[in-house]
Steps between C-alpha positions, in 0.01 A plus 500: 500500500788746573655484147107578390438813726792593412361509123187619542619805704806606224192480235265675698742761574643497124138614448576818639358426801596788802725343739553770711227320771415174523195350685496139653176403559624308865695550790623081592679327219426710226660806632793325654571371122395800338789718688791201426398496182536874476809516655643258291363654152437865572193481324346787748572774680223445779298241575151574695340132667134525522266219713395264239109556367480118606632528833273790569223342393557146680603693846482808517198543346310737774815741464476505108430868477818562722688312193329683204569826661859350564519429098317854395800663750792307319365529163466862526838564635621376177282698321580833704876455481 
């Protein structure tokens, strides 16, 4: 799989894709391998970890408007800078 994401990113970003901020959709594993990868590659120059929608969802559920405002925050940063 590493070779692959490896792959897909370098195409997505050959696309002409902004790499200034990246956003990882979790905070366990995915963020953990997001940042190696990163600091192996360089692809970004910041990486922002969201909850994942699915995690949310399944758990946290009763707190989901504290995540979407969490999201609308981060997104707009982006945005504003």
């Amino acid at each position: 799989m590493y070779d692959y994401i490896i792959e897909n990113i370098t195409n997505q970003i050959a696309l002409g894709v902004d790499t200034d901020v990246c956003f990882c959709f979790g905070t366990g594993q995915n963020e953990k391998f997001l940042r190696k990868l990163n600091e192996e590659k360089n692809f970004f120059k910041k990486i922002v970890a969201l909850e994942h929608p699915r995690f949310i969802m399944q758990y946290k559920a009763k707190l989901k408007q504290h995540y979407i405002d969490k999201y609308i925050e981060a997104f707009g940063a982006v945005v504003n800078e």
